[in-house]
C-alpha positions as CSV (number, residue, x, y, z in Angstrom):
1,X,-8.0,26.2,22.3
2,X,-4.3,25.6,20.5
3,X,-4.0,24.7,16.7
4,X,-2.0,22.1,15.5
5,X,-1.1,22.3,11.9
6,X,0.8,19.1,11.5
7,X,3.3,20.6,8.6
8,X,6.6,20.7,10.0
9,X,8.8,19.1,12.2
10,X,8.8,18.3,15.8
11,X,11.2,21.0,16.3
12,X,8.0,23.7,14.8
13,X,5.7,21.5,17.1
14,X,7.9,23.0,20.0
15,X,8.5,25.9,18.7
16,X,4.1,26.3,19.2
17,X,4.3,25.4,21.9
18,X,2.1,21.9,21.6
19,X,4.0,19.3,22.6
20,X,4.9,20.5,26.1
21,X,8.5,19.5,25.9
22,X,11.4,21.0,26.5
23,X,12.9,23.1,23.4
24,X,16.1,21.6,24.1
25,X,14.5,18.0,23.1
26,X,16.3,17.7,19.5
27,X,15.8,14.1,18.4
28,X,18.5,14.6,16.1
29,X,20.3,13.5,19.3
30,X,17.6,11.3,21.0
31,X,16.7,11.1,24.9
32,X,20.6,12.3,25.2
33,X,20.0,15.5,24.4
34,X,18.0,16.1,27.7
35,X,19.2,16.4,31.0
36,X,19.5,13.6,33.1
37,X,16.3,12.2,34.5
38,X,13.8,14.9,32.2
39,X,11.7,12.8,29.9
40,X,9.9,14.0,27.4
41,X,6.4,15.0,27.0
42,X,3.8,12.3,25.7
43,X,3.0,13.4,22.5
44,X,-1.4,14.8,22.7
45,X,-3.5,12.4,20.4
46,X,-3.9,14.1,17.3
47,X,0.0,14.3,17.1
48,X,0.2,10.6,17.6
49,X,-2.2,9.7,14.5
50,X,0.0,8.1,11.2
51,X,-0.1,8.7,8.8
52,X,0.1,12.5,9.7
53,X,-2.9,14.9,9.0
54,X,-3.4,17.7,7.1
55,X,-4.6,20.1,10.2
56,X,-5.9,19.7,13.7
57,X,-7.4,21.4,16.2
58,X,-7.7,20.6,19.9
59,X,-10.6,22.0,21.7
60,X,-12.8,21.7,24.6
61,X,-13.7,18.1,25.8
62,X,-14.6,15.3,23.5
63,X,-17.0,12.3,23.8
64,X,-17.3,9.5,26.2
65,X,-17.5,6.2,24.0
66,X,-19.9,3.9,25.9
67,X,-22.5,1.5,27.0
68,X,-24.9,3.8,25.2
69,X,-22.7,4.7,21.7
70,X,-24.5,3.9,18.7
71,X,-23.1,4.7,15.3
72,X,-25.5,6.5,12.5
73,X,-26.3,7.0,8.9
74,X,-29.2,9.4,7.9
75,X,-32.3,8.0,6.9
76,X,-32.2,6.3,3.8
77,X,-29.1,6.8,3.7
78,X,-26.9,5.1,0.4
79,X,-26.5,1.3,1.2
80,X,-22.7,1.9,0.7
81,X,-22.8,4.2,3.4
82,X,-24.3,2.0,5.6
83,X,-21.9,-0.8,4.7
84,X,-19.2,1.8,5.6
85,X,-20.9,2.5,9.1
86,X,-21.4,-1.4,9.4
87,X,-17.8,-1.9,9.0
88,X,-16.8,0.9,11.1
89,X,-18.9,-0.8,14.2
90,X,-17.3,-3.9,13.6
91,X,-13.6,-2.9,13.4
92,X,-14.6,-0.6,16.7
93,X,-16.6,-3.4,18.7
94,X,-13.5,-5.4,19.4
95,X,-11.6,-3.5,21.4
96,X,-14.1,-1.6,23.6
97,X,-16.3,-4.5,24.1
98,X,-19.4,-2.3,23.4
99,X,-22.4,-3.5,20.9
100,X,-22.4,-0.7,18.7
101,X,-25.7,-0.6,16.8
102,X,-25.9,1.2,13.5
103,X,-29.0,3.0,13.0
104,X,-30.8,5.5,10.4
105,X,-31.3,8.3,12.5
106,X,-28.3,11.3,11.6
107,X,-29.2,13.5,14.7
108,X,-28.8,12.3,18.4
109,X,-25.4,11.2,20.7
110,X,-22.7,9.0,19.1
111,X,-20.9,8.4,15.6
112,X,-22.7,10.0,13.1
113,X,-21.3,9.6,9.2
114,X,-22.5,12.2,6.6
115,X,-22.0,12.8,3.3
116,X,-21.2,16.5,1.5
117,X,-20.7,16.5,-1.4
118,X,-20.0,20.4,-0.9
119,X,-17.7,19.4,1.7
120,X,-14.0,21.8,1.4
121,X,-10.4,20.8,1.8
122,X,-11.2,17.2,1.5
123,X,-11.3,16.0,-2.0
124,X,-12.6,12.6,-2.8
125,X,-10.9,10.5,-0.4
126,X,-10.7,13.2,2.2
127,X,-13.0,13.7,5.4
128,X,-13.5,16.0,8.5
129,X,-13.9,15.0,12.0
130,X,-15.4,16.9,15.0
131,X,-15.5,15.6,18.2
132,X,-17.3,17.1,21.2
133,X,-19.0,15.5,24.1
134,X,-22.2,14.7,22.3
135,X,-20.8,12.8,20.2
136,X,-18.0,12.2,16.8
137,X,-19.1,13.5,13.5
138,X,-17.0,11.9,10.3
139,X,-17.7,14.1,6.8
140,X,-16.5,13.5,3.5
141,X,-17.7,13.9,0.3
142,X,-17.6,10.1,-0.5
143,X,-17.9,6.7,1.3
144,X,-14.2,6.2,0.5
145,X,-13.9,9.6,2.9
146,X,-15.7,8.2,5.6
147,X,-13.8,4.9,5.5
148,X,-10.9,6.8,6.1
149,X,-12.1,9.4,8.7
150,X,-13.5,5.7,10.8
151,X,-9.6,4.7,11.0
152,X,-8.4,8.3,11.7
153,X,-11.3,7.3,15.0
154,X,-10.2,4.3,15.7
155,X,-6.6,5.6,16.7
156,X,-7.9,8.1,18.9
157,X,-9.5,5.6,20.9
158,X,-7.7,3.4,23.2
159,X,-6.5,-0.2,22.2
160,X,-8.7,-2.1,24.1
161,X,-11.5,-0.9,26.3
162,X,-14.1,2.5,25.9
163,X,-12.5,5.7,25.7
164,X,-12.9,9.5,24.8
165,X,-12.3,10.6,21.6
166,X,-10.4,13.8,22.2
167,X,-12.3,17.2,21.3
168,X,-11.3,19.0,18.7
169,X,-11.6,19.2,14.5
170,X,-9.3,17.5,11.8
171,X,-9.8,18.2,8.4
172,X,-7.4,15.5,6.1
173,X,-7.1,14.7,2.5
174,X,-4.5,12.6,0.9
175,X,-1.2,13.8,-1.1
176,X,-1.1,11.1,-3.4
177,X,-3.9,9.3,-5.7
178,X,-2.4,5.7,-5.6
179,X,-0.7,4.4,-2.0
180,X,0.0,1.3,-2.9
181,X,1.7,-1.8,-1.8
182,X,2.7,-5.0,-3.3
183,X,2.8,-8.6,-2.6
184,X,4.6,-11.5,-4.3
185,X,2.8,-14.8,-4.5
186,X,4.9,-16.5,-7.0
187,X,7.8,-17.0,-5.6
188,X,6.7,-18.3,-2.3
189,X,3.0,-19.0,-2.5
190,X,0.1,-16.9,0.0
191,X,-3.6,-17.9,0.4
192,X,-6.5,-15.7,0.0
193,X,-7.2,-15.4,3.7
194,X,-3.3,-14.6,4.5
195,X,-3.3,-11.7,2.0
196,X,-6.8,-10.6,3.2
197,X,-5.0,-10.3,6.5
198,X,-3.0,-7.8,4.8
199,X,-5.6,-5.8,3.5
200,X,-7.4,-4.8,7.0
201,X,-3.4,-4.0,8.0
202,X,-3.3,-1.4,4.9
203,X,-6.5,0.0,5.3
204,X,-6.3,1.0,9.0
205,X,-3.5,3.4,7.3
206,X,-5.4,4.4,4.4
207,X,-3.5,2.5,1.4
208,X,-5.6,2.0,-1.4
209,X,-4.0,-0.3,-3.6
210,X,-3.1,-3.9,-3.4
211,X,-0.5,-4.7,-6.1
212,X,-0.8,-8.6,-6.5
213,X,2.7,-10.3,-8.3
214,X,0.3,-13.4,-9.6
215,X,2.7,-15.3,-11.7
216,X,6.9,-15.8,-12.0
217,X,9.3,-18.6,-12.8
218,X,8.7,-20.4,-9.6
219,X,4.8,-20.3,-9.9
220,X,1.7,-19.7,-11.5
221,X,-0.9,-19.0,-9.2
222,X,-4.2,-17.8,-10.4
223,X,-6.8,-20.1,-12.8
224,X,-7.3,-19.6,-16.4
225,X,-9.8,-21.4,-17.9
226,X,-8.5,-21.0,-21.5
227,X,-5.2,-22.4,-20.3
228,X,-5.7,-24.9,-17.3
229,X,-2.4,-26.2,-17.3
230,X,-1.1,-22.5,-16.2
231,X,-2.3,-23.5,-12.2
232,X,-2.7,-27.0,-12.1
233,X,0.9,-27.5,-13.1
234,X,2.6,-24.5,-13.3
235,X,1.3,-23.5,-10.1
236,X,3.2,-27.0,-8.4
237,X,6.0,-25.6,-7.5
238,X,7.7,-22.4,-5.7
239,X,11.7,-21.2,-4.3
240,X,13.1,-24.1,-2.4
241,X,10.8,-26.8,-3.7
242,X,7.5,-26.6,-1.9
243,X,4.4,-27.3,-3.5
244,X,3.0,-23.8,-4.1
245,X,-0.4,-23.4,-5.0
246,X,-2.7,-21.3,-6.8
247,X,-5.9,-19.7,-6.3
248,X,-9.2,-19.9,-7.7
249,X,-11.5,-18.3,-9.6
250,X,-13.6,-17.7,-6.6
251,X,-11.0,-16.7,-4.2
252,X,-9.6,-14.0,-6.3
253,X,-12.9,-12.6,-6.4
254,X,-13.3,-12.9,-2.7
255,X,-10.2,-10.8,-2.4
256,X,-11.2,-8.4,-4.6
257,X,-14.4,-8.2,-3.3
258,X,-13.3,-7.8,0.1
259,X,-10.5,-5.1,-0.5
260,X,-12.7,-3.4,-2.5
261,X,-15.6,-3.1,0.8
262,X,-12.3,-1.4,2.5
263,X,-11.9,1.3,-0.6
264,X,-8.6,-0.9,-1.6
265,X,-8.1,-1.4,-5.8
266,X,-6.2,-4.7,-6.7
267,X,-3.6,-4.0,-9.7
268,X,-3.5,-7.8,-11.3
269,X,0.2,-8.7,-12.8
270,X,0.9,-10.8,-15.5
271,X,4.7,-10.6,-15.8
272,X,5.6,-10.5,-19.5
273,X,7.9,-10.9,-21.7
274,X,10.4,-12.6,-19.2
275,X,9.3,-14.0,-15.6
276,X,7.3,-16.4,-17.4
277,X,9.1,-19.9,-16.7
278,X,5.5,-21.2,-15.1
279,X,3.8,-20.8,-17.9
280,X,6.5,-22.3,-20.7
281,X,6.9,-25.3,-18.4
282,X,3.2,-25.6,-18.7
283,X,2.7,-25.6,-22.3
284,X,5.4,-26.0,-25.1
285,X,4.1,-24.6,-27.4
286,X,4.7,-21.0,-25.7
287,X,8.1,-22.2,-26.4
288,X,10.0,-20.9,-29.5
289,X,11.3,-24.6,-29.8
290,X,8.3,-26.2,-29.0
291,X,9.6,-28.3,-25.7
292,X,8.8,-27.2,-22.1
293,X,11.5,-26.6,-19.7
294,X,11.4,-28.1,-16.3
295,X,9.4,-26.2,-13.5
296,X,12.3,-23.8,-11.6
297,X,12.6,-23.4,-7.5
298,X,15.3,-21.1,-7.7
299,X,15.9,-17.5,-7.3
300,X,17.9,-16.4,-10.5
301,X,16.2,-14.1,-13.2
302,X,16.1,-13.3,-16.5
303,X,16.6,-16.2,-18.7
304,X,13.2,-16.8,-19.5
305,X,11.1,-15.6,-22.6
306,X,8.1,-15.6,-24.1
307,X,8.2,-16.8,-27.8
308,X,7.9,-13.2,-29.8
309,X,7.5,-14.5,-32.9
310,X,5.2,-16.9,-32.7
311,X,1.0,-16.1,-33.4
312,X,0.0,-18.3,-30.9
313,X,1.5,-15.9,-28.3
314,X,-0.5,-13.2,-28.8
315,X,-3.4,-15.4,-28.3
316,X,-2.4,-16.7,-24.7
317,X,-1.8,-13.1,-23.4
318,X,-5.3,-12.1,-25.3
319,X,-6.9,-14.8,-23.6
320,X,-5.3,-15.0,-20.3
321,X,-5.7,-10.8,-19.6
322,X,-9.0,-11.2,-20.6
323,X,-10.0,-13.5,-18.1
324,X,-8.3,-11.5,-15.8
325,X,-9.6,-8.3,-17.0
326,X,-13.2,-9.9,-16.6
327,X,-13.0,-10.4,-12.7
328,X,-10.8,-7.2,-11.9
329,X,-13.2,-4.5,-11.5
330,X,-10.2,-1.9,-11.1
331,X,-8.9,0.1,-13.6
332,X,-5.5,-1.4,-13.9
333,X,-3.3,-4.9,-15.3
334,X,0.1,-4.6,-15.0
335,X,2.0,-6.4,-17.6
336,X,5.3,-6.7,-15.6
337,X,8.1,-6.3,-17.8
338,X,11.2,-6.3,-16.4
339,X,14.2,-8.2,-16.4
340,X,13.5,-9.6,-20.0
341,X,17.5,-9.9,-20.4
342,X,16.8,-12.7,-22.6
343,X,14.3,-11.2,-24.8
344,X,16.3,-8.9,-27.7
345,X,15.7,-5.3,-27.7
346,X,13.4,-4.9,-30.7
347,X,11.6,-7.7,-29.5
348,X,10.9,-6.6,-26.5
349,X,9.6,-3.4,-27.8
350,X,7.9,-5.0,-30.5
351,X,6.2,-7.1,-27.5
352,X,5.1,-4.7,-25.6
353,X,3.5,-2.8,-28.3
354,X,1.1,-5.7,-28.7
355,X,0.5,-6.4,-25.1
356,X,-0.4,-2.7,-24.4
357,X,-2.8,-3.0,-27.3
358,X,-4.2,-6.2,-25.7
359,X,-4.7,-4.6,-22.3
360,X,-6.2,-1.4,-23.6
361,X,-8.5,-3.9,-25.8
362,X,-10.0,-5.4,-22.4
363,X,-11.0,-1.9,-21.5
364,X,-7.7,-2.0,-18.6
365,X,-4.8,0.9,-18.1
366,X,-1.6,-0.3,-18.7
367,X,0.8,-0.2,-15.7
368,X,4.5,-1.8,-16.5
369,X,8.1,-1.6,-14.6
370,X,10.0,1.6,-15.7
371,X,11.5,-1.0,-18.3
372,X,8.5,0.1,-20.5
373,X,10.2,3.6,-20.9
374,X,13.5,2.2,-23.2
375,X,10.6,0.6,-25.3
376,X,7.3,2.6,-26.4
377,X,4.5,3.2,-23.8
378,X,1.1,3.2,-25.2
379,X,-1.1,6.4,-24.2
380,X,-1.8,6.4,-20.4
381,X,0.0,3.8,-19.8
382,X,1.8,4.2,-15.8
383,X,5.4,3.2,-15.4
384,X,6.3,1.8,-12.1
385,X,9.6,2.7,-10.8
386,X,12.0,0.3,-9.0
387,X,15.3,1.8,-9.4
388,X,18.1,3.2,-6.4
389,X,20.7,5.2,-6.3
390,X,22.8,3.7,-8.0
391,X,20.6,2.6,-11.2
392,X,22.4,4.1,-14.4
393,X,21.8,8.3,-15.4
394,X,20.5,7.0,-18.4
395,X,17.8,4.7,-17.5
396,X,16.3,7.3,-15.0
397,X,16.9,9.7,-18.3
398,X,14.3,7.4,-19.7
399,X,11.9,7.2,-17.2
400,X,12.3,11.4,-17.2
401,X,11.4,11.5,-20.4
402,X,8.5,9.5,-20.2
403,X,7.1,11.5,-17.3
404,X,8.0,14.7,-19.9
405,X,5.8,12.9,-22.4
406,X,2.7,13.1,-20.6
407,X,3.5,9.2,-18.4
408,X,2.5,8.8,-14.6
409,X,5.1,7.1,-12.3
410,X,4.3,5.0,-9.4
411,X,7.7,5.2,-7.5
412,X,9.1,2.2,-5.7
413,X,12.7,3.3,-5.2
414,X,14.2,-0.4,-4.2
415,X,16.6,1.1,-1.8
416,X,13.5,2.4,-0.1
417,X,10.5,1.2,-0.3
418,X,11.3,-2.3,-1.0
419,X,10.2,-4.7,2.4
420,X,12.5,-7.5,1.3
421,X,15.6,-5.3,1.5
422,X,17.7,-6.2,5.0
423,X,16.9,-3.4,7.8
424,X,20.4,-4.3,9.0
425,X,23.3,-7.2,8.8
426,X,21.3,-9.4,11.1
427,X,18.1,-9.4,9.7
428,X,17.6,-13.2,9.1
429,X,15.0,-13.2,5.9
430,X,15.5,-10.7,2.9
431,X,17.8,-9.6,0.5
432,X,20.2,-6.5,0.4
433,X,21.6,-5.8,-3.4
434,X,19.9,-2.7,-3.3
435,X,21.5,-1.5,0.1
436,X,20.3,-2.3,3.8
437,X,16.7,-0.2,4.2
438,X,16.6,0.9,7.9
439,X,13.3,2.3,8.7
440,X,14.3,5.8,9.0
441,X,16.0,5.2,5.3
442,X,12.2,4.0,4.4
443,X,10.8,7.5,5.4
444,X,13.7,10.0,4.3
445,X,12.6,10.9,1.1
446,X,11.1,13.2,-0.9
447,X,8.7,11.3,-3.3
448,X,7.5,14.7,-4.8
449,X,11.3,15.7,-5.8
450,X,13.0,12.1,-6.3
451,X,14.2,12.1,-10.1
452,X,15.4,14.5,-11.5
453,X,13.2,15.9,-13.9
454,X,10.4,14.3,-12.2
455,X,8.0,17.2,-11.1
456,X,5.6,15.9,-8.4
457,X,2.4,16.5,-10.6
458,X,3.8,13.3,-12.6
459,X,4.0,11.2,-9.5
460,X,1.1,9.4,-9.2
461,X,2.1,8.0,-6.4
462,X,4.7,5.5,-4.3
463,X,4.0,1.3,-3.5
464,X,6.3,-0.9,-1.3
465,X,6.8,-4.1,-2.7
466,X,7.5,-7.5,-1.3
467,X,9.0,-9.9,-2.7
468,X,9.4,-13.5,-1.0
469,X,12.2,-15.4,-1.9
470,X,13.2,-15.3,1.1
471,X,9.7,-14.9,2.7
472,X,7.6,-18.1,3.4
473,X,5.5,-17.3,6.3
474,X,3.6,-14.9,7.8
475,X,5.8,-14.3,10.5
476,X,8.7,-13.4,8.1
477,X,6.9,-11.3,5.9
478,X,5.0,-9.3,8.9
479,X,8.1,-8.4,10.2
480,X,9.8,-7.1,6.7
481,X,6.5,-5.0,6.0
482,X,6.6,-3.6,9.4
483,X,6.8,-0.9,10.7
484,X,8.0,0.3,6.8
485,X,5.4,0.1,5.1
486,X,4.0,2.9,7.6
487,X,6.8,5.2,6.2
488,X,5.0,4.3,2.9
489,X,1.6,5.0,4.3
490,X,2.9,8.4,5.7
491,X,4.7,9.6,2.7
492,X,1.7,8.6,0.4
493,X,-0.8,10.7,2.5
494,X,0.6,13.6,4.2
495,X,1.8,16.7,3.3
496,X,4.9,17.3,2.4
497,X,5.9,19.9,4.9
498,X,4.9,17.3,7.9
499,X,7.3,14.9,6.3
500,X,10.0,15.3,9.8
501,X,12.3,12.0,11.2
502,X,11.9,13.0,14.4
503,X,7.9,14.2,14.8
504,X,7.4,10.7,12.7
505,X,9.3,8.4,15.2
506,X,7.2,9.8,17.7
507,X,4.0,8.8,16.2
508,X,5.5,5.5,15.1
509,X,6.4,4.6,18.2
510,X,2.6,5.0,19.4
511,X,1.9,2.4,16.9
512,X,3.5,-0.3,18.6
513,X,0.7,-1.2,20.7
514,X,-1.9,-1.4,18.0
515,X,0.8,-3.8,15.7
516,X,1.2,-5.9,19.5
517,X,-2.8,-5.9,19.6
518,X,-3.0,-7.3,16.5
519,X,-0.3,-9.9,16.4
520,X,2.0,-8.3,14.5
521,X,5.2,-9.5,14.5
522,X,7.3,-6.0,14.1
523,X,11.0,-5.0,13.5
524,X,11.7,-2.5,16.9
525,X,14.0,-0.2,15.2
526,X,16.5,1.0,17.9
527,X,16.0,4.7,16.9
528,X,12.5,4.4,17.3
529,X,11.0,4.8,21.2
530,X,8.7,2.3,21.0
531,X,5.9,2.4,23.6
């Protein structure tokens, strides 16, 4: 038996003596810091699993996935559950060819999911996983648990064909509450079915949160019935002069729907006070002046506004977060704010007051861009922050003091977790005015100690947003979000003490055939030994 505690870095791996390499194997150097012609050891199974767990134990043999594998649920077992055990045959049917049957019977060979609630170490999202040669058992004290725990299984399985799970125990729990990423429809625009793509990618590495950018200058791109006009002609347009798009009623529920069977919460936004060029081409009488601007394709912001002294403001944000409010199940709108350069100071707080107020009225917690904190957040609401290194002492004062008054942060450092930053001069799409983003830049950070004055038991938790102007397929945006946003999945999920450069290349690198499996179009990072 040996016990891996996946805590610290490869070099305390090697220093236990379970990775079977030499001790002179510093990645710090790379492959040439061996001697000629030694290569180093393939890493065992449990170290190659990302995002990193909180402990595991190898031991003994494990089971023989086969012909004959079924996975079960007790008896009368919660229908969720079963759903959970459905989903988990599905996603495991693919690649090993095998029917998979799900059945009601808890005791007997194969996959068997139970729920404690009594269950230690694993929280609410958490799970434990034995495996021995009768068969896999996933425990958690909550469906959400065993959702996770089934894509813990399916990397220790091959990428196509049956395989043996490897014997042995993890027990695993997350870090952070929200692991979250964040796509931008508005600028370029995505269907349903491409972003539902994207939620099975985040899911198989236990992100819980979809952040959906619904509306911009370029685009408007979800229906209001109370304002028509808002989709039908504000959503006509996008960067570059396409013809953008927007999405139903029905289709945002089918995303929600759908994200939600895979224990993933969509955060709505409705940017406000600025960001809003859609909707004042739409109607003029959002406008202070009463006449609508022209639909914009570009890519500059900051020069539109809501009117903030006009009634009939208060009653489109009203109605339209309502609506919104009334098919978003989750516990969160975001009301953007950022960027309002051309919205004055006072009436940009003065805003904000009444849009919290609007939110908190629809029963919804108020998340906002760290811009929120020079203004006044309402109770509970989340700030969102998106600054670097070089954003001013005093703004990231601000957001300090917000966290001081009792605020959560979601952090979203731009010059490291956003997926439209360059990785390097020649990357083709993508920006770089926050800095080029390598992928070891992506991972090397602390979320827990970022600002100053931050403790970590204000973090709520870190998101990697995308935005696309610069982004217009699927190809493009694939390969900005990848493999990055599994430095965000990591740094949301695993302890902090595990967070190690080198030990995480490792286990990136044995991602690469799962991203080829799927069709993934990924950037190889040259530091990164890709299998």
């Amino acid at each position: 038996m040996r016990v891996l505690r996946l805590r610290r870095a490869l070099g305390t791996l090697l220093a236990l003596g379970v990775l079977g390499g030499s001790a002179s194997c510093t990645a710090a150097h790379g492959d040439d810091a061996r001697p000629r012609g030694e290569r180093r050891a393939a890493p065992t199974p449990f170290e190659r699993l990302l995002p990193a767990p909180v402990s595991a134990r190898a031991q003994g043999p494990g089971y023989a996935v086969g012909p004959g594998t079924v996975v079960r649920t007790s008896r009368g077992a919660d229908e969720e559950v079963r759903r959970v055990g459905e989903l988990l045959a599905e996603e495991l049917r693919r690649p090993t060819g095998l029917p998979l049957p799900v059945v009601e019977r808890a005791q007997g060979d194969g996959i068997r999911l139970r729920i404690d609630e009594d269950a230690e170490g694993v929280g609410e999202e958490g799970y434990r996983l034995e495996s021995r040669p009768d068969g896999v058992t996933l425990t958690a004290r909550t469906p959400a648990g065993l959702f996770h725990a089934g894509q813990t299984l399916r990397q220790l399985l091959p990428v196509a064909g049956p395989g043996t799970v490897p014997g042995g125990e993890i027990t695993d729990a997350p870090r952070f509450a929200y692991r979250g990423a964040m796509v931008d429809i508005a600028r370029h625009f995505f269907t349903v079915e491409q972003v539902k793509r994207y939620v099975d990618q985040l899911a198989r590495y236990k992100v819980n949160t979809l952040h959906v950018h619904l509306t911009d200058d370029q685009g408007w791109r979800l229906a209001i019935d109370s304002w028509p006009r808002l989709a039908e002609y504000g959503g006509g347009s996008e960067v570059g002069g396409g013809p953008g798009g927007h999405w139903t009623k029905d289709e945002y529920r089918e995303l929600v729907a759908y994200a939600g069977d895979r224990y993933i919460e969509l955060v709505p936004e409705i940017d406000m006070p600025g960001h809003v060029n859609a909707a004042l081409a739409s109607y003029a009488e959002l406008n202070c002046d009463g006449k609508a601007p022209a639909r914009y394709t570009g890519v500059k912001v900051g020069f539109s506004s809501l009117c903030v002294g006009k009634e009939r403001t208060y009653e489109f944000i009203d109605q339209v977060l309502g609506e919104l409010a009334e098919l978003t199940p989750g516990r969160y709108l975001h009301i953007g704010g950022d960027e309002a350069h051309s919205t004055p100071e006072a009436d940009y707080a003065a805003f904000m007051d009444r849009a919290q107020a609007v939110v908190a009225r629809h029963g919804k917690t108020v998340v906002a861009w760290h811009q929120l904190s020079a203004a006044r957040p309402a109770p509970g609401a989340v700030l969102q922050y998106w600054g670097h290194d070089r954003t001013s002492a005093t703004e990231k004062t601000r957001v300090a003091a917000a966290a001081e008054a009792g605020h959560r942060l979601i952090l979203s450092p731009a010059d490291r977790l956003y997926l439209d930053m360059k990785y390097d001069q020649s990357t083709k799409p993508g920006l770089a005015w926050a800095g080029l983003v390598p992928v070891r830049r992506s991972y090397s950070w602390n979320p827990g100690a970022y600002l100053s004055g931050v403790p970590e038991s204000a973090v709520l938790g870190v998101e990697a947003p995308l935005w696309t102007e610069t982004i217009a397929t699927r190809a493009d945006w694939e390969f900005m979000a990848f493999p990055r946003l599994l430095s965000l999945a990591e740094l949301g999920w695993s302890p902090a003490g595990s967070l190690d450069w080198d030990a995480y290349r490792q286990r990136l690198a044995a991602q690469g055939p799962f991203l080829d499996a799927q069709d993934i179009t990924y950037h190889r990072a040259p530091d990164v030994p890709w299998e």
